[in-house]
Structure formats: C-alpha cells, structure tokens
C-alpha positions as CSV (number, residue, x, y, z in Angstrom):
1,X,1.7,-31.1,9.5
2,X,2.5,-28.1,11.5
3,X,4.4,-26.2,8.9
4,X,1.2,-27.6,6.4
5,X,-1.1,-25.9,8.9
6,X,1.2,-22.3,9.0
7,X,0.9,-22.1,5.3
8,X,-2.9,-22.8,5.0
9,X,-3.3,-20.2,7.9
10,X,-1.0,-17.2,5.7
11,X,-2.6,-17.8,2.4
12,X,-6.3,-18.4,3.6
13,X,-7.9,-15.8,2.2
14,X,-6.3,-16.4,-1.1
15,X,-7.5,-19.8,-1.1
16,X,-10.9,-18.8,0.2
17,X,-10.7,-15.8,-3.2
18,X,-9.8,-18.3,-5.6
19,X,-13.0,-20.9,-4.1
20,X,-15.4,-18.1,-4.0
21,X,-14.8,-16.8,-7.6
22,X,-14.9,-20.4,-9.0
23,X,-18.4,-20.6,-7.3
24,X,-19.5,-16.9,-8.5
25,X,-19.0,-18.5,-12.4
26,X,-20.4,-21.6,-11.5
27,X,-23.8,-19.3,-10.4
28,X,-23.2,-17.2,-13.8
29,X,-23.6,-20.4,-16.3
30,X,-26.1,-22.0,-14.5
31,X,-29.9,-20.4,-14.8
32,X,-31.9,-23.1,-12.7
33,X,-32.5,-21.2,-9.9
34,X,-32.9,-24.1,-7.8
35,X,-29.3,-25.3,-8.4
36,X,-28.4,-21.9,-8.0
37,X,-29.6,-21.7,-4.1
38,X,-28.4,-25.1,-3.5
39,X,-25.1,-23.5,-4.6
40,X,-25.3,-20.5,-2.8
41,X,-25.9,-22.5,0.3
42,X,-22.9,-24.6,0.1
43,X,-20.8,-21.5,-0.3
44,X,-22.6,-20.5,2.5
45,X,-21.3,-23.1,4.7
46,X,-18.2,-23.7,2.6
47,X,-17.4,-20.1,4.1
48,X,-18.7,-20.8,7.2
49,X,-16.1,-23.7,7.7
50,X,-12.8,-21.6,6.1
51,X,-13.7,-19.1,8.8
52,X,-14.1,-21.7,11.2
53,X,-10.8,-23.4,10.5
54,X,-9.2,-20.4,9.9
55,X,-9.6,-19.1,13.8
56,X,-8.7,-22.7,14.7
57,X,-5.7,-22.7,13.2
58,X,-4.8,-18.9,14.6
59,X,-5.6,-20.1,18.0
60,X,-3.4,-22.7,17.7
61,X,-0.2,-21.2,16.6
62,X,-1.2,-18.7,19.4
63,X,-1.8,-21.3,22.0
64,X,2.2,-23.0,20.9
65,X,3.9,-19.7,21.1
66,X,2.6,-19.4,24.7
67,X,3.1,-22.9,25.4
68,X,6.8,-22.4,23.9
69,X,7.5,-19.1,26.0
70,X,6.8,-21.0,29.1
71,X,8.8,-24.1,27.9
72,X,11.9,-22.0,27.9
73,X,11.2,-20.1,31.3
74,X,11.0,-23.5,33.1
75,X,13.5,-25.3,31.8
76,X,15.8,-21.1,33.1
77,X,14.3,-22.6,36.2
78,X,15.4,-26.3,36.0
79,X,19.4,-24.5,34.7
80,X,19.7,-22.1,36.7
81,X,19.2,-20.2,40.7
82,X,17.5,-17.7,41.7
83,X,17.4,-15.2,39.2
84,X,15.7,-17.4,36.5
85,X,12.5,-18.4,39.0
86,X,9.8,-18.2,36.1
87,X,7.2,-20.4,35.9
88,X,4.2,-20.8,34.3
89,X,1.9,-20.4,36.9
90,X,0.8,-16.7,37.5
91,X,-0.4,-17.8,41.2
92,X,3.0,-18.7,41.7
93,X,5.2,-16.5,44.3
94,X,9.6,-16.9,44.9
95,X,10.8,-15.5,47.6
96,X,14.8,-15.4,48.2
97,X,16.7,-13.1,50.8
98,X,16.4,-9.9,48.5
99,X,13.4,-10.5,46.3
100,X,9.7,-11.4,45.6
101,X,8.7,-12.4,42.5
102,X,4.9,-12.3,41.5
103,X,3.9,-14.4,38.2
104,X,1.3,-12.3,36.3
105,X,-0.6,-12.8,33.2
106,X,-0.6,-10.1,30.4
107,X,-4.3,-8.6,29.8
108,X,-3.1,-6.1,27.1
109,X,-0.1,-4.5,25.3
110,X,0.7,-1.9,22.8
111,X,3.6,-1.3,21.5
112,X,3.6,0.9,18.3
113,X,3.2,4.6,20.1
114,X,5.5,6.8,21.9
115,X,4.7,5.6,25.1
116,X,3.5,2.1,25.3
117,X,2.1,0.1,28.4
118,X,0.9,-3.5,29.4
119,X,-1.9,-3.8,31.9
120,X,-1.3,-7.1,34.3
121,X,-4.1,-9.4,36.4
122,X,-2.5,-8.5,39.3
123,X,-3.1,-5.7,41.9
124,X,-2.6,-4.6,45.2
125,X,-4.5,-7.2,47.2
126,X,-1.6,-9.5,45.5
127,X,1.1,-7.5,47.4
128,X,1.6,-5.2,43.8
129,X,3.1,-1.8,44.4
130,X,4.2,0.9,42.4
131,X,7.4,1.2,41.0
132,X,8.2,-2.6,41.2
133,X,10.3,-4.0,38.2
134,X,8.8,-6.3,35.8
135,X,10.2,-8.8,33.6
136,X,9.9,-11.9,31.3
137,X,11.7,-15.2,30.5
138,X,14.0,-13.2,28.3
139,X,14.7,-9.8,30.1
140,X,13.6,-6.5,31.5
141,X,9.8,-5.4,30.3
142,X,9.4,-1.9,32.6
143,X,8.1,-0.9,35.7
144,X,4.4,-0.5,37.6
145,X,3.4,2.7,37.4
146,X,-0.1,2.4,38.9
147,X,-2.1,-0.3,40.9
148,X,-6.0,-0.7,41.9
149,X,-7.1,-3.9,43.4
150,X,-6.9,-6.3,41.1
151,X,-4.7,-5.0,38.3
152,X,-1.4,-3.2,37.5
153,X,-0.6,-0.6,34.9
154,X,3.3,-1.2,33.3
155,X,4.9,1.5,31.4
156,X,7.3,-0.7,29.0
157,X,10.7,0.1,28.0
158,X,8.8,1.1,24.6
159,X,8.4,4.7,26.6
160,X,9.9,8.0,26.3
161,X,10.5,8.8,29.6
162,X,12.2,4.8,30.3
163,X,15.6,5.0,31.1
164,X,17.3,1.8,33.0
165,X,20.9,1.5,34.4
166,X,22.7,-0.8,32.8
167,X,26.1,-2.4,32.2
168,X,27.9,-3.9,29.5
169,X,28.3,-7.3,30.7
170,X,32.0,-8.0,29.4
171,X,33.5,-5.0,31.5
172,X,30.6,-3.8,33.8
173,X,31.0,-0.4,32.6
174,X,27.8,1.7,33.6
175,X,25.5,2.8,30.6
176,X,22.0,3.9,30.5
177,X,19.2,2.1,28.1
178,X,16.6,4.4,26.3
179,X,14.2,3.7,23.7
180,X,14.7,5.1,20.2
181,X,11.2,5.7,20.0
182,X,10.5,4.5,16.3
183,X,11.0,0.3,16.8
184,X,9.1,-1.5,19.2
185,X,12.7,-4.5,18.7
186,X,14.9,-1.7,19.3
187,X,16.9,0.8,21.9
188,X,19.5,2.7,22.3
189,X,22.3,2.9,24.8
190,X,23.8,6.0,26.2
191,X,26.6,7.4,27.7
192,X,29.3,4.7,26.6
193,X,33.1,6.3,27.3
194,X,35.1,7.2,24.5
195,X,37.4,5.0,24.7
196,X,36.2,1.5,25.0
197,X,34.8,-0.2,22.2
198,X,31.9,-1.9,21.6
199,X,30.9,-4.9,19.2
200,X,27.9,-6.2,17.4
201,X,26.9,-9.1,19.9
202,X,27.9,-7.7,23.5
203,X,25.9,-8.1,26.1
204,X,23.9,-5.5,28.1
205,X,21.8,-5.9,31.6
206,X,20.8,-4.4,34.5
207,X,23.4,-2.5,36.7
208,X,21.3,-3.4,40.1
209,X,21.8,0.0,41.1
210,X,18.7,0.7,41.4
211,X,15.8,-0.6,43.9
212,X,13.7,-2.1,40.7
213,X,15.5,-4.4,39.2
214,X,18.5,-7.2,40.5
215,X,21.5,-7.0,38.9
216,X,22.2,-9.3,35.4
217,X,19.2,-9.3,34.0
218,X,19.0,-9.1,30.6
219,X,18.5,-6.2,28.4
220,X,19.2,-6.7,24.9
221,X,22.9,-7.0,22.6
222,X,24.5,-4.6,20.4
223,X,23.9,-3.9,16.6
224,X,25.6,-1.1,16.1
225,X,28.2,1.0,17.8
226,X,27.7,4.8,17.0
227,X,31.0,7.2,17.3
228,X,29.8,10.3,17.8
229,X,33.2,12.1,16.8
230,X,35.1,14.6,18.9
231,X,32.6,14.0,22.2
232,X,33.5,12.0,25.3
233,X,30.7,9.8,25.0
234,X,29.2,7.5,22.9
235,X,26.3,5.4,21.9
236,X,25.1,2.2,20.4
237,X,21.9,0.6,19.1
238,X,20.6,-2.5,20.9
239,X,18.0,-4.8,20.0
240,X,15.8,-5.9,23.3
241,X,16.0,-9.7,24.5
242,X,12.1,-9.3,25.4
243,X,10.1,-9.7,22.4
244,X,7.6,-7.6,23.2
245,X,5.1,-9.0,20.3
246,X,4.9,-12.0,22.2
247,X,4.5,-11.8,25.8
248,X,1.8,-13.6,27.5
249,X,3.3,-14.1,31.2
250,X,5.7,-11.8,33.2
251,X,7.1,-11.7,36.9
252,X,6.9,-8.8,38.7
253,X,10.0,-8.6,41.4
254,X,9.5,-6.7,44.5
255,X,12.8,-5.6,46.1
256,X,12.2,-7.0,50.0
257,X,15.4,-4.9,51.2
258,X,14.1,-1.5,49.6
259,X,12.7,0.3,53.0
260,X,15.3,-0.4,54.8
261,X,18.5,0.5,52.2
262,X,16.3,4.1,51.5
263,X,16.4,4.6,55.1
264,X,19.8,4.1,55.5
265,X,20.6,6.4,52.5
266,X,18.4,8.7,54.0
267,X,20.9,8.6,57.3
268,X,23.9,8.8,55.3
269,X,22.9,11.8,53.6
C-alpha cells in the first residue's frame, strides 16, 4: 500500500493531465449546455479531491520520515551511553558530567546557498547560548551563532566560513572539515599528511578539541582521496552523515566544563 501511495504521489499530476484532458473532449463533443455544467462541476470537485489527496499523501510521507528519524535516535539511545542521548521530545534535557544537551525542533533550513543556516525553537530563556554545538541523530549540523528569547540562529556546516576539527577515526590523525560549497551532501577534508592513506569508507568525527563539540561524533566518510602531488598535505572528499534535507529535530550540547577549562588556559598562558 505504502509503495502504491509513493507512486500515486510522484505521478499525480500526470494522472490529474491525462483526467482533465479526457474531460476537456468530453466538454468538446457534447453541446447541451446543461450536461456541460454538470460536467464542469464534477471536474470541479474531481480536482478538488486530487488536490486534496494529493497534500494527504505528501503529509504523510512527511510525517514517516520524521517519525523514522526519531525511530533511529531512540533506539542510539536504547544501544548506546551518553553520547547518543536523542530523543524525540524537544522539552527533553541530558545532563552528564561534561555536557547539556537541549532537544530542539527545526523551524527552517536552507541549504542550496553559500552560507546556509537553520533557525531552532529554542532560545535563551531555555539556557541557549551562542557558540554551542548542534547536532542530529546522525552527526554534526553547526554551531549557534545568535539567540533571542525564544529562538536560535545555526550557521550549518553548508557555510563558507565552517571549519570543524576532526579526526580520522581509524588512526586519530587531526584533520579539518570544510564545506566544498557546491553540494549541500558533501565536504571536503583538509590537511591530511602526505603520507598516510586514506580509503573510500573511513570514518571521520569530531576531534573534541574544541569547547563545541565532544569527541566521536560523527562527521561524514570518505569518497575520494585527492593527492595533491609534490605537497605535504593532502585532501579528500567526504559525504556528511547528517542529511541535511531531512532534519526535523536536533540537540543542541552545551559544554558544562567550558568556563572553567578557558580560565585555566587563560592561567597557563
């Protein structure tokens, strides 16, 4: 029924073409004019009910992607500790001995310009800050870059001027994640030494060296390793864990430790 209901949805206004230009010839060979308004008012509501059907069915599928986003997020919950607390519920707070993490719900998103953001229905009186991490069931989204009241502004990794520490998983050598700025699926990773060798499939995620984001979480794989000949370093293309198409609910992580490590920086320097 479902994969019924998919088709109907993609081909619904050829379907609704093909009924439409049936009726028009019907209206052409018929000169009663009263059979022709009784005609014209079925299409009318013949119309009516594709359109009808049509948003039903879209607000469906729409309704199961969510549903199926934060089916997998809980069951990371049910699998696994601390680092996978995502629920569903936005009003939903984890606290562990270094982080907060806020569930949010996504108010909009773009992704297909230079620099692309997310706005959030969480602010300030919901203990939001700027420059706290954000991410989803499957990895790192970006950071807060602004905060009133009730809402947060989130400029995505889809950004020119994003740029997250990172490590490759399999030797925890430190790399930096960029965007390519041309696919919303896509990045590119920096800074790989010469000499190791990368494959299509290896993992990348957060370094934790920063105060934004904890350490592991995930950033994309590798599609493509680039040698740029005769330089030190190298780089490779990525594709990003986060679909970011298809985000309805993200976490934002507060890093409870942050004052206090800056301060001590601050000492040592």
């Amino acid at each position: 029924m479902r994969y019924l209901l998919a088709f109907l949805w993609k081909h619904n206004f050829f379907f609704l073409f093909v009924a439409l230009e049936l009726i028009a010839f019907i209206l052409m060979t018929n000169s009663k004019n009263y059979q022709g308004s009784v005609i014209i008012n079925a299409t009318s509501e013949f119309t009516g009910g594709i359109n009808n059907t049509a948003t039903n069915i879209g607000n469906y599928f729409s309704l199961n992607r969510a549903n199926e986003q934060l089916l997998r997020e809980n069951t990371a919950l049910l699998q696994n500790s601390s680092e996978s607390v995502l629920i569903s519920d936005t009003g939903f707070q984890y606290v562990d001995s270094l982080y907060r993490y806020i569930g949010a719900k996504v108010i909009s998103i773009s992704t297909h310009k230079r620099n692309n953001y997310m706005m959030l229905n969480r602010g300030s009186k919901h203990g939001i800050k700027k420059d706290m991490g954000v991410i989803s069931g499957d990895g790192i989204v970006g950071t807060v870059i602004s905060v009133s009241k009730n809402y947060s502004s989130v400029m995505l990794l889809l950004h020119k001027d994003a740029k997250i520490s990172a490590r490759i998983k399999k030797n925890n050598q430190l790399v930096n994640a960029v965007w390519n700025e041309i696919d919303y699926r896509f990045g590119t990773l920096e800074d790989i030494p010469a000499h190791l060798q990368l494959e299509a499939g290896d993992t990348i995620v957060s370094s934790g060296n920063s105060f934004i984001f904890p350490q592991g979480i995930q950033i994309g794989t590798v599609t493509e390793y680039l040698n740029n000949s005769g330089q030190s370093l190298n780089s490779a293309k990525i594709k990003y864990s986060t679909d970011f198409n298809g985000i309805f609910y993200v976490y934002i992580i507060e890093n409870l430790k942050k004052e206090e490590i800056i301060e001590l920086e601050e000492e040592n320097n």
